[in-house]
Biotite code that builds the C-alpha atoms (Angstrom):
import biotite.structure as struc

atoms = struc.array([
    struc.Atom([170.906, -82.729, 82.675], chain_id="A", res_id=1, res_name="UNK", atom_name="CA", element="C"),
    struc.Atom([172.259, -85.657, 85.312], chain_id="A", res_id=2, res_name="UNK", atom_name="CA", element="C"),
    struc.Atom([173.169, -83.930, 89.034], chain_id="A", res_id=3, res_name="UNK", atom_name="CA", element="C"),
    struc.Atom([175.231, -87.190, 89.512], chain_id="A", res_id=4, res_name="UNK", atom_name="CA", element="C"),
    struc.Atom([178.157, -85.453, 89.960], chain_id="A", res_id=5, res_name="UNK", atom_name="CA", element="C"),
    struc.Atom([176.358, -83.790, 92.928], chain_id="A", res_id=6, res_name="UNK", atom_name="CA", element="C"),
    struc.Atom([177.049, -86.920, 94.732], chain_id="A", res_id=7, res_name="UNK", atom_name="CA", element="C"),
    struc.Atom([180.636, -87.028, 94.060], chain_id="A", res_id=8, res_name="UNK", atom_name="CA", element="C"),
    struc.Atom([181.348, -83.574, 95.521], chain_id="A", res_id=9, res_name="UNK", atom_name="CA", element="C"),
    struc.Atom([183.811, -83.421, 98.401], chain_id="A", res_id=10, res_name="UNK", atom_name="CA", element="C"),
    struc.Atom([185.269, -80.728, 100.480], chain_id="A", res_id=11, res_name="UNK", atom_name="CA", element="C"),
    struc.Atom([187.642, -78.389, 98.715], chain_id="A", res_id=12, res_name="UNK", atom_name="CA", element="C"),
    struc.Atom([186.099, -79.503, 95.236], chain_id="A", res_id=13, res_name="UNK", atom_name="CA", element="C"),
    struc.Atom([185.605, -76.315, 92.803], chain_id="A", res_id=14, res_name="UNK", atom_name="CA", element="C"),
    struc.Atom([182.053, -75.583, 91.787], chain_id="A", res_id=15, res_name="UNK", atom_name="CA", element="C"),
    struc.Atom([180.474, -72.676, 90.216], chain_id="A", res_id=16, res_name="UNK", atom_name="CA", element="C"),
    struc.Atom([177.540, -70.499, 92.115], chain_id="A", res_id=17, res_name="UNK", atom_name="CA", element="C"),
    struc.Atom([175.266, -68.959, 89.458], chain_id="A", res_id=18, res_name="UNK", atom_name="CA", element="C"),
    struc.Atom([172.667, -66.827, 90.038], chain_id="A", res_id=19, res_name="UNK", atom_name="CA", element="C"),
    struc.Atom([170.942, -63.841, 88.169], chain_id="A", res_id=20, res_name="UNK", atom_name="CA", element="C"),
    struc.Atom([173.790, -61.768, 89.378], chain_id="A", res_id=21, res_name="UNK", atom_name="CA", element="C"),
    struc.Atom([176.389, -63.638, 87.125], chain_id="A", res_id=22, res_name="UNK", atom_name="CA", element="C"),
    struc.Atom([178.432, -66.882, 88.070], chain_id="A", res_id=23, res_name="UNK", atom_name="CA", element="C"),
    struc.Atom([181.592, -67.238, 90.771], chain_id="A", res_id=24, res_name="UNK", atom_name="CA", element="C"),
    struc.Atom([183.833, -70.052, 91.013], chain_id="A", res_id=25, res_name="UNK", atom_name="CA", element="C"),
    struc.Atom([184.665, -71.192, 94.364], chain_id="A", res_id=26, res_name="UNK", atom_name="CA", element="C"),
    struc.Atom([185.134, -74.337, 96.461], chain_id="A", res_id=27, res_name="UNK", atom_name="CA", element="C"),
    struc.Atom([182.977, -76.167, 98.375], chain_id="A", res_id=28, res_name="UNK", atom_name="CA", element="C"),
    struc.Atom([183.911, -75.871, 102.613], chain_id="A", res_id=29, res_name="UNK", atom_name="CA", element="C"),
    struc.Atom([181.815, -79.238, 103.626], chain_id="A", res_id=30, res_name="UNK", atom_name="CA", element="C"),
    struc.Atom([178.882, -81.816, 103.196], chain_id="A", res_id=31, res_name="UNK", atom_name="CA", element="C"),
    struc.Atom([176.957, -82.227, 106.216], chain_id="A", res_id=32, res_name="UNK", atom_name="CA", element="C"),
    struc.Atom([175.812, -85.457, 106.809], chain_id="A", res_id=33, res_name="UNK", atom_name="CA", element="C"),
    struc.Atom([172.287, -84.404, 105.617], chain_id="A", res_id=34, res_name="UNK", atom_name="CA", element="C"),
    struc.Atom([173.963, -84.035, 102.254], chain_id="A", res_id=35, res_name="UNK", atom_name="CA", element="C"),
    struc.Atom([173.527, -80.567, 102.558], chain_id="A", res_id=36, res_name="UNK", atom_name="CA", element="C"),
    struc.Atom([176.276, -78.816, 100.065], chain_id="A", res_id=37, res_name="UNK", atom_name="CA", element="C"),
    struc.Atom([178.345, -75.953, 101.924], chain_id="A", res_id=38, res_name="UNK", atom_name="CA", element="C"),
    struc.Atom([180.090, -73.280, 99.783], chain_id="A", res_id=39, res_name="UNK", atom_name="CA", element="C"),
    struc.Atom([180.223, -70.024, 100.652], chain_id="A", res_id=40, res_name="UNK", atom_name="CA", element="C"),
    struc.Atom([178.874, -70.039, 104.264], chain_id="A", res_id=41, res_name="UNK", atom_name="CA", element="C"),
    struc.Atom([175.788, -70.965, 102.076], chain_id="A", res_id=42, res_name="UNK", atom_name="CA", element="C"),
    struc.Atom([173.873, -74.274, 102.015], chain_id="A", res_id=43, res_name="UNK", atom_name="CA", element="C"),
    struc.Atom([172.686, -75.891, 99.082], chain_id="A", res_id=44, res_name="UNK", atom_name="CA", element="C"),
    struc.Atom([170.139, -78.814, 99.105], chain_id="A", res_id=45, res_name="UNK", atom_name="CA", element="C"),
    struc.Atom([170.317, -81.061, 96.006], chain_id="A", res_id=46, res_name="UNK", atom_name="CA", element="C"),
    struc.Atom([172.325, -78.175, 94.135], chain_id="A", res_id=47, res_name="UNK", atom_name="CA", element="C"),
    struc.Atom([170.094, -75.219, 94.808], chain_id="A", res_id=48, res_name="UNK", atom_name="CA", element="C"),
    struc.Atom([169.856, -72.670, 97.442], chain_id="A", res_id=49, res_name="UNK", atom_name="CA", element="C"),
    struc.Atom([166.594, -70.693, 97.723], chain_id="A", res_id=50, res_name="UNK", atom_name="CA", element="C"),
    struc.Atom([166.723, -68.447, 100.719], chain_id="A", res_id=51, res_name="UNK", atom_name="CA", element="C"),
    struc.Atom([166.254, -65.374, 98.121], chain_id="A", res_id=52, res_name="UNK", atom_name="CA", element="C"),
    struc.Atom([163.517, -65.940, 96.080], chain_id="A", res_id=53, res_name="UNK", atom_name="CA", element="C"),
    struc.Atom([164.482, -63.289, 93.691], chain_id="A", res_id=54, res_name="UNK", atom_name="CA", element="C"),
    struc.Atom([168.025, -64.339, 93.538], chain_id="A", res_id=55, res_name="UNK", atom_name="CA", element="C"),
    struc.Atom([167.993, -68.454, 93.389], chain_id="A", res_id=56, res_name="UNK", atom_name="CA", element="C"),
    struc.Atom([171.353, -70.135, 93.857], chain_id="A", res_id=57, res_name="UNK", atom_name="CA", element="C"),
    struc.Atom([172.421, -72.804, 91.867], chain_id="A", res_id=58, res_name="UNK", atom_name="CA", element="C"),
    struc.Atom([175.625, -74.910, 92.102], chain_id="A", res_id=59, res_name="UNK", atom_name="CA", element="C"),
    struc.Atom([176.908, -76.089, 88.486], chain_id="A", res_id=60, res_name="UNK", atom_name="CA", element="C"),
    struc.Atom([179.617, -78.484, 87.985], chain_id="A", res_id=61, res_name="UNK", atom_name="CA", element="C"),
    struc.Atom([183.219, -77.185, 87.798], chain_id="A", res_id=62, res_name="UNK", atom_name="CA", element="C"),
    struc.Atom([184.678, -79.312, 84.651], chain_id="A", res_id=63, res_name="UNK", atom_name="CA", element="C"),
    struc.Atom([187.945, -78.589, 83.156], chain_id="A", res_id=64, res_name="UNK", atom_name="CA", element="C"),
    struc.Atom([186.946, -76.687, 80.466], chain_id="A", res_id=65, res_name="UNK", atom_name="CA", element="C"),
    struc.Atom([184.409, -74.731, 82.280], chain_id="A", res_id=66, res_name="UNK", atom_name="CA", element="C"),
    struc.Atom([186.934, -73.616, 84.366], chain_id="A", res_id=67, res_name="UNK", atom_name="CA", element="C"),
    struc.Atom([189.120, -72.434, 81.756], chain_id="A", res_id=68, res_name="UNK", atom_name="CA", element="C"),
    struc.Atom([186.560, -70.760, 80.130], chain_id="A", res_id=69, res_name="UNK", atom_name="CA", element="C"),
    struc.Atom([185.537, -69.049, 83.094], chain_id="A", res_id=70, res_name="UNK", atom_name="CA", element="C"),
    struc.Atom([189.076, -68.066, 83.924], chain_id="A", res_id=71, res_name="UNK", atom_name="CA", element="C"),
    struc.Atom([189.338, -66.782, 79.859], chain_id="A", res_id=72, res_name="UNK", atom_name="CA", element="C"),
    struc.Atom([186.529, -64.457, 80.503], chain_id="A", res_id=73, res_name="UNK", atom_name="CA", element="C"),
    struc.Atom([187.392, -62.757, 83.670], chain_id="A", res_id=74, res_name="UNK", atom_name="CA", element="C"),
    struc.Atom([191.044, -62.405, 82.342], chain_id="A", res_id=75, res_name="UNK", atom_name="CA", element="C"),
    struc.Atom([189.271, -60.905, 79.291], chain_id="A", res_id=76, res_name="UNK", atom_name="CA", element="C"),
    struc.Atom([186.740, -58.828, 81.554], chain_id="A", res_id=77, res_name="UNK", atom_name="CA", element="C"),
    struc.Atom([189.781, -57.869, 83.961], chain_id="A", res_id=78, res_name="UNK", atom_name="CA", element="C"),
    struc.Atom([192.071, -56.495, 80.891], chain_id="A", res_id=79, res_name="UNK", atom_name="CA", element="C"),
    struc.Atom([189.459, -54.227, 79.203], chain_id="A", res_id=80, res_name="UNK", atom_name="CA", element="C"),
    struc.Atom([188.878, -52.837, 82.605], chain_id="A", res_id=81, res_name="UNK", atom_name="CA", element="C"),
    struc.Atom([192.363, -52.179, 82.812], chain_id="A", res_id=82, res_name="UNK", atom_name="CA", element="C"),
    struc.Atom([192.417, -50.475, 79.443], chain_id="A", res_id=83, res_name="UNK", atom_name="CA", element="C"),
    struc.Atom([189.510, -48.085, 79.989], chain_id="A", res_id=84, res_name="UNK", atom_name="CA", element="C"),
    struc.Atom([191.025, -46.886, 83.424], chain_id="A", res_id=85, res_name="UNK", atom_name="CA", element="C"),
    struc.Atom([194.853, -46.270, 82.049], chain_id="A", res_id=86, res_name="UNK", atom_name="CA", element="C"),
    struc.Atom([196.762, -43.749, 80.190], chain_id="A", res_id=87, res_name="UNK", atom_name="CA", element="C"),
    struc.Atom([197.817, -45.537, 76.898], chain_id="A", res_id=88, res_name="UNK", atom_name="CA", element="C"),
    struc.Atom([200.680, -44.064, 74.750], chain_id="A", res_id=89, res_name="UNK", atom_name="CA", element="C"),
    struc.Atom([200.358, -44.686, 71.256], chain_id="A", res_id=90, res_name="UNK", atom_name="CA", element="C"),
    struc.Atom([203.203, -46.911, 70.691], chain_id="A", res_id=91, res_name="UNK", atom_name="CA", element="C"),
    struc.Atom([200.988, -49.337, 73.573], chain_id="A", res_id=92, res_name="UNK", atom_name="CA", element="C"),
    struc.Atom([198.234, -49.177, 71.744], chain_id="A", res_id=93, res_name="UNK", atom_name="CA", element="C"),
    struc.Atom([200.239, -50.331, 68.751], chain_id="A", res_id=94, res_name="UNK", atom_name="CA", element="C"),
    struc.Atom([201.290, -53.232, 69.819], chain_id="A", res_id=95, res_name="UNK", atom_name="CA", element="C"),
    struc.Atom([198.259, -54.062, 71.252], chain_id="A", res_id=96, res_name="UNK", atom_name="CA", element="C"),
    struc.Atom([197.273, -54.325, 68.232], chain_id="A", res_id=97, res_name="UNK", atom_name="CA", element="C"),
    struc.Atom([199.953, -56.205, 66.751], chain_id="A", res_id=98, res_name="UNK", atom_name="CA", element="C"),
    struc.Atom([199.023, -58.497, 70.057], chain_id="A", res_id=99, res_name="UNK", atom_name="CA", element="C"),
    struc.Atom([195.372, -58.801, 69.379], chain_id="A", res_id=100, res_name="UNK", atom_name="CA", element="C"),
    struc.Atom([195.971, -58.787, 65.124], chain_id="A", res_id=101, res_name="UNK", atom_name="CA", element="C"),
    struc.Atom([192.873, -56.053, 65.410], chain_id="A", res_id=102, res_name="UNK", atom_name="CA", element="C"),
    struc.Atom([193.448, -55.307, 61.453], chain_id="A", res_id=103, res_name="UNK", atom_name="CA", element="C"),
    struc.Atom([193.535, -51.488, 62.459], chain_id="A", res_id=104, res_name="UNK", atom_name="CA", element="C"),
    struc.Atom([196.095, -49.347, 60.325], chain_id="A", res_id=105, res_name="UNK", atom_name="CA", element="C"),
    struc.Atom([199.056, -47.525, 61.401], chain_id="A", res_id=106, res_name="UNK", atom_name="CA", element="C"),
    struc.Atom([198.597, -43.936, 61.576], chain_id="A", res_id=107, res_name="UNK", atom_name="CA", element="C"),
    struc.Atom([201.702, -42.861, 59.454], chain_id="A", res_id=108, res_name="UNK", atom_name="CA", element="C"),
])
């Protein structure tokens, strides 16, 4: 895989941090004229931060559809979060599944 695009980054550019602890997308705050990457408060030499040695920092490119997918799976995450912590009547519920076409059956 090419880090070209590495080279391209500029301030307030979106890239992704991954780690083991999952992946965040953010923006990056400067280069320093070392070339050093800056996101975070965090500094990343050619892409990869490794003041943890358990928990290695990565930067990953922030394409289009990356970010949409990323965005798609939080929304996701977020909603079924929301579901398990409110009090659903059964007419919600309903058309939630109308919504989500989950194939369950009316209760009649």
């Amino acid at each position: 895989m090419t880090q070209d695009w590495l080279e391209n980054l500029k301030a307030d550019d979106y890239v992704f941090i991954s780690s083991r602890r999952g992946k965040r997308l953010t923006r990056v705050q400067k280069i320093t004229p070392t070339g050093r990457v800056v996101v975070d408060n965090i500094q990343f030499i050619d892409g990869v931060n490794r003041s943890d040695k358990w928990d290695i920092m990565t930067l990953e490119e922030a394409t289009t559809e990356a970010v949409e997918k990323y965005k798609a799976i939080q929304f996701i995450r977020a909603v079924k979060l929301a579901m398990n912590n409110t009090k659903m009547t059964y007419k919600q519920a309903q058309e939630i599944n109308k919504i989500l076409n989950l194939g369950m059956e009316e209760q009649k």
